[in-house]
C-alpha positions in Angstrom: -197.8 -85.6 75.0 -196.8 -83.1 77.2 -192.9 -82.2 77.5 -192.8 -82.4 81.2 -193.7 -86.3 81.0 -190.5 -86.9 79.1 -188.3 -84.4 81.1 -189.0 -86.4 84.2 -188.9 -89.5 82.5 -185.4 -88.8 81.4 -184.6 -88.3 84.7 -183.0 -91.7 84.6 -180.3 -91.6 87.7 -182.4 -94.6 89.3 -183.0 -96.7 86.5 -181.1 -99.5 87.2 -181.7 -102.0 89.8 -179.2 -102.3 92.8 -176.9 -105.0 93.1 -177.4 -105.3 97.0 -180.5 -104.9 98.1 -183.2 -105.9 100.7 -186.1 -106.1 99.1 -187.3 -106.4 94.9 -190.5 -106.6 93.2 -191.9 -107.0 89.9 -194.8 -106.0 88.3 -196.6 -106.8 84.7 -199.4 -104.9 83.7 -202.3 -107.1 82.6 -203.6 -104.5 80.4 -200.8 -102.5 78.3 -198.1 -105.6 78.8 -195.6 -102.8 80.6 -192.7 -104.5 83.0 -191.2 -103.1 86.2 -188.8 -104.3 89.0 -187.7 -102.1 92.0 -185.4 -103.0 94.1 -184.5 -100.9 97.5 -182.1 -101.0 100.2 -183.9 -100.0 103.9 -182.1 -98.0 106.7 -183.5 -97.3 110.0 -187.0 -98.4 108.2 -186.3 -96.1 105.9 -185.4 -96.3 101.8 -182.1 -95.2 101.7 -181.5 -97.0 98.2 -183.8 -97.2 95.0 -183.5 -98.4 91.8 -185.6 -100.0 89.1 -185.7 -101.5 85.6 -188.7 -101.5 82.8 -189.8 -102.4 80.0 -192.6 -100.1 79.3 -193.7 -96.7 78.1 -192.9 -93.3 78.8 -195.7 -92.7 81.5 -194.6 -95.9 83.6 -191.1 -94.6 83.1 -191.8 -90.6 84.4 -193.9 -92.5 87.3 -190.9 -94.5 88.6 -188.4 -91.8 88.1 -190.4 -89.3 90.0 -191.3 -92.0 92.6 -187.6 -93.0 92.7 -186.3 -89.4 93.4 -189.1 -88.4 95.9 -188.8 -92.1 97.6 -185.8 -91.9 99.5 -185.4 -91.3 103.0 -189.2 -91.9 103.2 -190.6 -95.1 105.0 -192.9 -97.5 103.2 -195.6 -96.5 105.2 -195.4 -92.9 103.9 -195.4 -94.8 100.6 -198.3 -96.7 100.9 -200.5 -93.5 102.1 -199.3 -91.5 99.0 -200.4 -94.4 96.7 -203.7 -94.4 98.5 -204.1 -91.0 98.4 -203.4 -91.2 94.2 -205.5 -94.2 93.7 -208.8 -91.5 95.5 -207.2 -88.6 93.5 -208.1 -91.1 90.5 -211.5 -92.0 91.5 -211.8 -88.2 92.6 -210.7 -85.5 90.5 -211.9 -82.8 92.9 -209.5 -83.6 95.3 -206.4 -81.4 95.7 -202.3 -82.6 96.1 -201.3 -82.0 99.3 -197.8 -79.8 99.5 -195.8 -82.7 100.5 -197.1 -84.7 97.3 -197.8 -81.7 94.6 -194.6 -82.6 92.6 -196.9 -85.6 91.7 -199.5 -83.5 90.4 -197.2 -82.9 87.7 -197.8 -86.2 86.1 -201.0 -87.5 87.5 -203.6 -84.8 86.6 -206.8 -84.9 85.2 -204.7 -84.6 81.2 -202.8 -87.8 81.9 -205.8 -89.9 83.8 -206.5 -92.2 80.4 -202.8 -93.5 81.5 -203.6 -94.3 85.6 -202.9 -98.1 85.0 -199.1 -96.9 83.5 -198.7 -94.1 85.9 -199.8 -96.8 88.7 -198.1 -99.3 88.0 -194.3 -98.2 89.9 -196.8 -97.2 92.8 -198.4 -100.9 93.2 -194.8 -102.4 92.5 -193.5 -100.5 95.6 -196.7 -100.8 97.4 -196.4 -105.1 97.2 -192.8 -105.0 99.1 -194.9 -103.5 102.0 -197.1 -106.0 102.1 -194.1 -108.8 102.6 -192.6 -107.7 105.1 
């Protein structure tokens, strides 16, 4: 395992779900049993609050902490085209980061890939608050 996974996974400023939010979701992986809930707090359509909670391992918990940190001040839509943009990167290898996203590229590269249903899973947990509003 490389030590940049648990570096950003430490990163644990956001882990811990809001007490007043607009919005939560959960997520179980159906494959590895990992657990996470996110919570956010919208301004001007925009996240201006994040946290989240899990019960999982360290790749699910690097992927929400980086996702946490970069999610703020960035709409759900932006979130949405970065996770579709990941789930092609995945099918895709060939396909570069763009700048705005490269920080990503730190933990979803072509080492880590075996892990895309853990590294994912924050991604589609976000993704389903879009979807109910």
């Amino acid at each position: 395992m490389d030590i940049k996974i648990i570096k950003i996974a430490a990163n644990s400023k956001n882990n811990r779900l809001l007490s007043a939010y607009d919005y939560i979701s959960k997520q179980k992986s159906s494959i590895c049993g990992d657990e996470i809930e996110i919570s956010i707090k919208l301004k001007n359509n925009k996240i201006s609050k994040i946290g989240y909670s899990s019960k999982s391992c360290i790749y699910t918990d690097a992927s929400a902490s980086l996702l946490s940190n970069y999610s703020k001040n960035k709409s759900l839509d932006e979130i949405n085209e970065l996770t579709i943009f990941l789930k092609k990167y995945i099918k895709n290898k060939d396909l570069k980061f763009p700048k705005k996203w490269v920080i990503f590229s730190k933990l979803i590269n072509k080492k880590n890939l075996s892990r895309k249903d853990c590294l994912m899973l924050p991604f589609s947990t976000l993704s389903k608050i879009s979807k109910k509003l």
